[in-house]
C-alpha positions as CSV (number, residue, x, y, z in Angstrom):
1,X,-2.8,18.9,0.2
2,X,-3.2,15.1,0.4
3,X,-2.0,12.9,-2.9
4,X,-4.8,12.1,-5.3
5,X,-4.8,8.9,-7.0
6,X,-2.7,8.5,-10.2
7,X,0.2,11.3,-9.2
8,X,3.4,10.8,-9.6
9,X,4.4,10.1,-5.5
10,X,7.2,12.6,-4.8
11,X,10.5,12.0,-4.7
12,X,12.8,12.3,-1.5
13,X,15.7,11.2,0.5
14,X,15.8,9.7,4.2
15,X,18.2,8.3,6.6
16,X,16.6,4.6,7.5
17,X,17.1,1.8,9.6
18,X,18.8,0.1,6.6
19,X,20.9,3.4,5.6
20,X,19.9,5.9,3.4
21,X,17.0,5.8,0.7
22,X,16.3,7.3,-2.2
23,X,12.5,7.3,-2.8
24,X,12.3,6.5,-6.7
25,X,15.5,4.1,-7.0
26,X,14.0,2.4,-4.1
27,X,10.9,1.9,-6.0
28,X,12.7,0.7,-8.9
29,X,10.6,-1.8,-11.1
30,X,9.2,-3.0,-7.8
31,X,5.5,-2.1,-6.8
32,X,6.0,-0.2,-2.9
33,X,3.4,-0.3,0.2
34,X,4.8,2.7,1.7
35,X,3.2,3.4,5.4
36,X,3.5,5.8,8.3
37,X,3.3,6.0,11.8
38,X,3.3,8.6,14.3
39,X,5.5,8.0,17.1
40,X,7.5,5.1,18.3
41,X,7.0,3.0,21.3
42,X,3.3,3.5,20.3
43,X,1.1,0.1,21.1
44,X,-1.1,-0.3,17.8
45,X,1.9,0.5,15.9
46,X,4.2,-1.8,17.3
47,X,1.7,-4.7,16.2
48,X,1.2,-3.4,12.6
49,X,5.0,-3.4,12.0
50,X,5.5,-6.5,13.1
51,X,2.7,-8.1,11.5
52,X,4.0,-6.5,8.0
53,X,7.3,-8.4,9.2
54,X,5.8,-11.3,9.4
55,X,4.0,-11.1,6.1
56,X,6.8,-9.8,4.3
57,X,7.3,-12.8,1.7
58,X,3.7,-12.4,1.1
59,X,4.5,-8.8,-0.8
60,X,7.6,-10.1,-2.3
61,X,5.9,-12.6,-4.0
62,X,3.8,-9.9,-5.5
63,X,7.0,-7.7,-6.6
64,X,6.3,-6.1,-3.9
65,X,8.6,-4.0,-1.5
66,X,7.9,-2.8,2.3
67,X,8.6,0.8,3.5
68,X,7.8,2.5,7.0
69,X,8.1,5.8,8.3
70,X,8.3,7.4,11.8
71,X,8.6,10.2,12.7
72,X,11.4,9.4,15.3
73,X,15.2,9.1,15.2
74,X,17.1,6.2,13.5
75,X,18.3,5.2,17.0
76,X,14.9,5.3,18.2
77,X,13.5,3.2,15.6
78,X,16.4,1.1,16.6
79,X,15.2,0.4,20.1
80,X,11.8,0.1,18.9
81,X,12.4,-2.7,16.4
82,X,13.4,-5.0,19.5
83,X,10.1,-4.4,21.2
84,X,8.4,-5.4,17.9
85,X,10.5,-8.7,17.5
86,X,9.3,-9.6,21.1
87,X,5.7,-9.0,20.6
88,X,5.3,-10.0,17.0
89,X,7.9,-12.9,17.2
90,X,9.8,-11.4,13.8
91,X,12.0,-8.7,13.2
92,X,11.9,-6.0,11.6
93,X,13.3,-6.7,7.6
94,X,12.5,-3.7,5.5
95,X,13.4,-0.3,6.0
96,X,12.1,2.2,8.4
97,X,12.3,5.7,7.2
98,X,13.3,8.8,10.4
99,X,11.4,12.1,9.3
100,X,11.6,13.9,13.0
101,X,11.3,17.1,10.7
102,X,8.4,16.0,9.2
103,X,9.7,16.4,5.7
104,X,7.8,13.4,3.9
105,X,4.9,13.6,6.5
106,X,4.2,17.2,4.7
107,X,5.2,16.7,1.3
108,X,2.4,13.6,1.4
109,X,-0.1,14.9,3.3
110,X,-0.2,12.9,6.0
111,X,-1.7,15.1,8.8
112,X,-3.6,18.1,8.9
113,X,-2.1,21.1,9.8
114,X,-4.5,22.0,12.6
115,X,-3.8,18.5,14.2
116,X,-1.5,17.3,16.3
117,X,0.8,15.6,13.9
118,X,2.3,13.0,16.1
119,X,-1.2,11.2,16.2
120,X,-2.4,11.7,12.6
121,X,0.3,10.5,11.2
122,X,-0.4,7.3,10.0
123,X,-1.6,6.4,6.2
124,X,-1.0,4.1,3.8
125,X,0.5,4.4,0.1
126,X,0.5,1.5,-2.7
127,X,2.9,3.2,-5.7
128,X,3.2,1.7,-8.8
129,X,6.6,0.8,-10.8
130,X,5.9,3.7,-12.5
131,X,6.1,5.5,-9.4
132,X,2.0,6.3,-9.5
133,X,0.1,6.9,-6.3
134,X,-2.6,4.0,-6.8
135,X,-4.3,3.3,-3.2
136,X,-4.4,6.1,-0.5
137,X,-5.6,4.8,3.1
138,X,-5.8,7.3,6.3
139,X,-6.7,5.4,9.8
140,X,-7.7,7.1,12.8
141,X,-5.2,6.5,16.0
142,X,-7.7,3.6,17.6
143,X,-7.6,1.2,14.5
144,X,-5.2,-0.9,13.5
145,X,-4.5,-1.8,9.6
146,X,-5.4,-4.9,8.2
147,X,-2.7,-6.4,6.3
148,X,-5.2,-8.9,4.3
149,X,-7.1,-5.7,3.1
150,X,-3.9,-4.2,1.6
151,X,-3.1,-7.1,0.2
152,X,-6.5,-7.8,-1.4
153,X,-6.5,-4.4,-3.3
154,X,-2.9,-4.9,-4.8
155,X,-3.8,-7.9,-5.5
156,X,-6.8,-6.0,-7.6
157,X,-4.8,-3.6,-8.7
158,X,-2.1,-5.8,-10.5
159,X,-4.7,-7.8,-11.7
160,X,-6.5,-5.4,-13.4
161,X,-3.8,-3.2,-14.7
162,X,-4.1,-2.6,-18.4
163,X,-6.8,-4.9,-18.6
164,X,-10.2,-3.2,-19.0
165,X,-11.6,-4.9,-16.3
166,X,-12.3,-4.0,-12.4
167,X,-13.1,-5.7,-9.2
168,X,-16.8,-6.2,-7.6
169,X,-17.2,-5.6,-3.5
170,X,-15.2,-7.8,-1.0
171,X,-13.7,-9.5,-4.0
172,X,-11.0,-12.1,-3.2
173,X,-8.6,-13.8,-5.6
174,X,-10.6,-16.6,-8.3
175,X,-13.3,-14.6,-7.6
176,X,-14.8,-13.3,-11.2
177,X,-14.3,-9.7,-12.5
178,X,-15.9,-7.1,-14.4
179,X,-15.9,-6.0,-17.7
180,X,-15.1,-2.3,-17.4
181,X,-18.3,-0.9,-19.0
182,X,-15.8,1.9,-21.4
183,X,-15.7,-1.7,-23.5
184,X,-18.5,-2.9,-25.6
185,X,-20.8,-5.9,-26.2
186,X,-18.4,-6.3,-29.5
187,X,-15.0,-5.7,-28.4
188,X,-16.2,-7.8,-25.5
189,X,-16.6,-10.8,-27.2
190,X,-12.8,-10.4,-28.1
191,X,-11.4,-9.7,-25.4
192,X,-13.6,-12.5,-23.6
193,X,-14.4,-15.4,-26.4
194,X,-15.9,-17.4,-23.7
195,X,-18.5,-15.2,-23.0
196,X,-19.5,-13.1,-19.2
197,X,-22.7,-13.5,-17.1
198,X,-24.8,-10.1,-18.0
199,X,-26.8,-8.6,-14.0
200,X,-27.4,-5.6,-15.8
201,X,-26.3,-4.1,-19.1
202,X,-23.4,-2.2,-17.3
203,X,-22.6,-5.2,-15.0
204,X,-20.9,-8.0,-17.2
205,X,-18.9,-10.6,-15.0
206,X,-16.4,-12.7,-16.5
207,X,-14.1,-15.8,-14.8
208,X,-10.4,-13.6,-13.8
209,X,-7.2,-13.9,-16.0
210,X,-4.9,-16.7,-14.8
211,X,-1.9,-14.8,-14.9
């Protein structure tokens, strides 16, 4: 069973390439883009990690931490991370996770059973500091991920938190928002003194928050 949005993500423990992690402590306060890949040495792979390398200060600035899986050994991943360096042009700075039993693979449904799993796995997790699965993202072997699109829906997703409001298609930050429509015309007017642009009478669109 894959994880549906707003579960708690389950818990576990891994060797790593920067020593053992706890799942939860790891998360901490912190939000986590936790991703996967199916084999090292594998070519699309060995761009995405080093582009998420490369783009690492980029999360952090979001509170934001980084966490990969293989389903290799440590000293595998090891090897790997010097090819990455060399074709990326950064090394590897967060921690790869080694699941050769497939332990986590399983637990978050990141292949299907009647697959082979050292293709399917590769998905993507955003999980809140409350430890809640908020973004669930499967890619087929031929496509690479796009680091900009991760980043554009966490940057949705903290924007938005606890604030009655949502994000239109291909939205971009500055661009406006949405009045969730759960809020009326009258609590609208508080929430939103200087008014929204009205498309339809469940499509309100106000300037985003600032901070």
């Amino acid at each position: 069973m894959s994880l549906q949005l707003g579960e708690i993500a389950p818990d576990f423990t891994l060797h790593s390439t920067e020593g053992k992690i706890h799942f939860h402590e790891y998360v901490g306060d912190h939000w986590v883009v936790f991703f996967s890949h199916p084999k090292d040495f594998t070519p699309v792979c060995t761009t995405e990690l080093g582009a998420f390398a490369r783009r690492k200060n980029e999360f952090e600035t979001r509170n934001t931490r980084l966490l990969g899986l293989s389903v290799d050994s440590v000293e595998d991943h090891k090897r790997w991370a010097r090819d990455v360096e060399d074709v990326g042009g950064t090394a590897i700075n967060y921690p790869l996770l080694a699941d050769p039993d497939l332990e986590v693979a399983k637990l978050y449904g990141m292949f299907h059973p009647k697959a082979d799993p050292k293709v399917t796995v590769r998905s993507v997790f955003i999980i809140d500091p409350n430890k809640k699965v908020r973004l669930t993202l499967t890619y087929p072997p031929s496509a690479g991920r796009n680091i900009d699109e991760i980043l554009r829906v966490l940057d949705s997703l903290q924007l938005t938190d606890g604030r009655k409001l949502t994000t239109p298609v291909d939205w971009k930050p500055g661009d406006d928002v949405i009045i969730a429509p759960s809020v009326s015309d009258e609590d609208a007017k508080t929430l939103h003194p200087g008014g929204w642009k009205t498309l339809k009478s469940y499509l309100r669109l106000v300037p985003a928050p600032k901070n």
